[in-house]
C-alpha positions as CSV (number, residue, x, y, z in Angstrom):
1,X,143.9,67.2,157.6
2,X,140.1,66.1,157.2
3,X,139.2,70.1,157.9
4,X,141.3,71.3,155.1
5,X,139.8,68.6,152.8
6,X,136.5,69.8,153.7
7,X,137.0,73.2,153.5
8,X,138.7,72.6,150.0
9,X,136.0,70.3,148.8
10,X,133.2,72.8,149.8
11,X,134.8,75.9,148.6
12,X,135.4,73.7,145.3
13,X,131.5,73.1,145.4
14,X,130.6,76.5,146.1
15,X,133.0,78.4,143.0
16,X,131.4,75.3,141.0
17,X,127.6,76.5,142.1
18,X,128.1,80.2,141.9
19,X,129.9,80.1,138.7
20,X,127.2,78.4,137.4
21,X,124.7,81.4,138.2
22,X,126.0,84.0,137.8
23,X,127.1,84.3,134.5
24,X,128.8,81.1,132.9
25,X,127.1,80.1,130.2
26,X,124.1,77.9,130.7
27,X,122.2,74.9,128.8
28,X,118.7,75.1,127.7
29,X,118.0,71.8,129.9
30,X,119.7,74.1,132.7
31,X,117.7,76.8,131.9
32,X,114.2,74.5,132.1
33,X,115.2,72.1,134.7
34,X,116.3,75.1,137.5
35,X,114.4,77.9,136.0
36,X,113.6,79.2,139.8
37,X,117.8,79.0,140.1
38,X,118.3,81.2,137.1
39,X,115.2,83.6,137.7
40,X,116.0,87.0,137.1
41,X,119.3,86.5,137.2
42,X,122.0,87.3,134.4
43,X,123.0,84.3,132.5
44,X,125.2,83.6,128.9
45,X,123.3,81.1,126.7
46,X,124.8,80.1,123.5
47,X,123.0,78.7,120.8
48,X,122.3,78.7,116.7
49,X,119.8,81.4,115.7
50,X,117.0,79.5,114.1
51,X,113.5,80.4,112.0
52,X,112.7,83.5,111.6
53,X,114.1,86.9,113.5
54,X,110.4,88.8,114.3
55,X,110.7,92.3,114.7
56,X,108.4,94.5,116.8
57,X,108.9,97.8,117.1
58,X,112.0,98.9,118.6
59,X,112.7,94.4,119.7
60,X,113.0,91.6,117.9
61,X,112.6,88.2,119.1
62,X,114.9,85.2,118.2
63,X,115.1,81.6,118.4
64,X,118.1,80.5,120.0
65,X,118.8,76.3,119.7
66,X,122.0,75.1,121.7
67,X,120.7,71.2,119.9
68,X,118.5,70.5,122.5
69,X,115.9,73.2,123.0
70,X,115.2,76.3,121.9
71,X,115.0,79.5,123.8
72,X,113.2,82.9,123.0
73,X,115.0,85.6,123.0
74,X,114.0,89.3,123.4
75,X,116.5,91.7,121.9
76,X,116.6,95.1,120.6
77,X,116.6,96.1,116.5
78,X,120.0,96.8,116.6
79,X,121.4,93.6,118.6
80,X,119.4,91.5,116.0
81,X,121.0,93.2,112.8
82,X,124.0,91.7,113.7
83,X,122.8,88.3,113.0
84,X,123.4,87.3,109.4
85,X,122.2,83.9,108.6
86,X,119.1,82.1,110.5
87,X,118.8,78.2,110.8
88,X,116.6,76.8,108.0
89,X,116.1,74.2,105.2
90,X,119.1,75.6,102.9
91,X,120.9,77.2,105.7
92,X,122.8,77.5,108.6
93,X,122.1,79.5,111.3
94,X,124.9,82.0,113.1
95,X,126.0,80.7,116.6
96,X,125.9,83.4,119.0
97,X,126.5,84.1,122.7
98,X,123.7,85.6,124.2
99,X,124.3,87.7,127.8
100,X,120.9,88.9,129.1
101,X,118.4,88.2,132.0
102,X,116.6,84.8,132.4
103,X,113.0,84.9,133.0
104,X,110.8,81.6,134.3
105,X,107.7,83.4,134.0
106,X,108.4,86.9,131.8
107,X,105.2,89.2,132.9
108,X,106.2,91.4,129.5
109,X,105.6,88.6,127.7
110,X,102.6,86.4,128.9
111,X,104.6,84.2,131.0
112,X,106.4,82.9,128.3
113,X,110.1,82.1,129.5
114,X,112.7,84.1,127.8
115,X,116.0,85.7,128.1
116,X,115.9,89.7,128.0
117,X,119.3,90.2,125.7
118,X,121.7,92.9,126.8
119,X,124.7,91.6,124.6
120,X,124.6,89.3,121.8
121,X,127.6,88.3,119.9
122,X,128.4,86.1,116.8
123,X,130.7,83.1,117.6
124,X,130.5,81.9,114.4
125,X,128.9,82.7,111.0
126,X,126.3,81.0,109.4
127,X,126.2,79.7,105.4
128,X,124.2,78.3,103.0
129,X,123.8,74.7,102.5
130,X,125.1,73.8,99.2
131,X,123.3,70.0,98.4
132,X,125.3,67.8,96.2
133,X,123.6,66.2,93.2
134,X,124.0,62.3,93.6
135,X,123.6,61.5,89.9
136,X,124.0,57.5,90.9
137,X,120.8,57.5,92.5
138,X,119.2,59.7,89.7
139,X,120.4,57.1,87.3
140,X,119.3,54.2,89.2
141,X,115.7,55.5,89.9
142,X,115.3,56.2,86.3
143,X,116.2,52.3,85.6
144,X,113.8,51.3,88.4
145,X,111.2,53.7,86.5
146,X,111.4,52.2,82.8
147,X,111.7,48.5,84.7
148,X,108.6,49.5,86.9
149,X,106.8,50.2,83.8
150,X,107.9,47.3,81.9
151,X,106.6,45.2,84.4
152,X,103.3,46.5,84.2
153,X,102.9,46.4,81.1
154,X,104.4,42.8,80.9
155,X,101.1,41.9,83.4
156,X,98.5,43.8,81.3
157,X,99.3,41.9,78.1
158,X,99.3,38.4,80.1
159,X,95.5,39.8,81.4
160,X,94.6,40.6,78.2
């Protein structure tokens, strides 16, 4: 009985480890914190597209955030079309699955790490952010404004 527990317990703990490597998606702490684990290995990071998209040549690179960190990720003119919306003041980025190759140390790339994208997909679409006027607090500053001023010139009389 304590053999089959084992054996179920590690075989639990492997499928938990090798799922975890080879291809499940990852976190960006995951990603920084085992980066010799994921080296050039095939990973699925998922994450809001932020800033800007840079194009170079035939790539582009993005800026994926999963909330924590952002990653850089290389992908190709046509991958990065796809992406609609980018993270910024007035907006919110898509969220998209990346599938590509983890790098700790890319050699293409200065030894910046970055993910090499060979599938990105959008998991949800970005939109603007519409702000709402608060015309409450636009009424009350304007009061604390002419009251401000009153004030003042309430003290430079008295001086005077």
């Amino acid at each position: 009985m304590v053999a089959l527990k084992m054996f179920l317990a590690s075989t639990f703990t492997a499928l938990l480890l090798t799922n975890g490597i080879a291809g499940n998606s990852v976190t960006s702490d995951d990603l920084i914190n085992n980066a010799k684990d994921f080296d050039k290995k095939e990973i699925v990071y998922s994450g809001e597209v932020i800033g800007d998209i840079m194009k170079r040549d035939e790539y582009a690179w993005i800026n994926v955030s999963d909330g924590v960190n952002a990653i850089g990720v290389w992908a190709t003119n046509e991958e990065a079309d796809i992406i609609k919306f980018t993270g910024m003041y007035n907006y919110t980025g898509d969220v998209i699955e990346v599938t590509g190759i983890f790098n700790r140390a890319c050699s293409e790339h200065g030894g910046d790490l970055d993910i090499h994208a060979n599938k990105i997909e959008v998991t949800k679409k970005g939109h603007p952010n519409v702000a709402k006027i608060n015309y409450l607090k636009i009424i009350i500053s304007g009061f604390l404004l002419i009251l401000a001023i009153a004030i003042n010139i309430f003290i430079l009389k008295k001086k005077l």
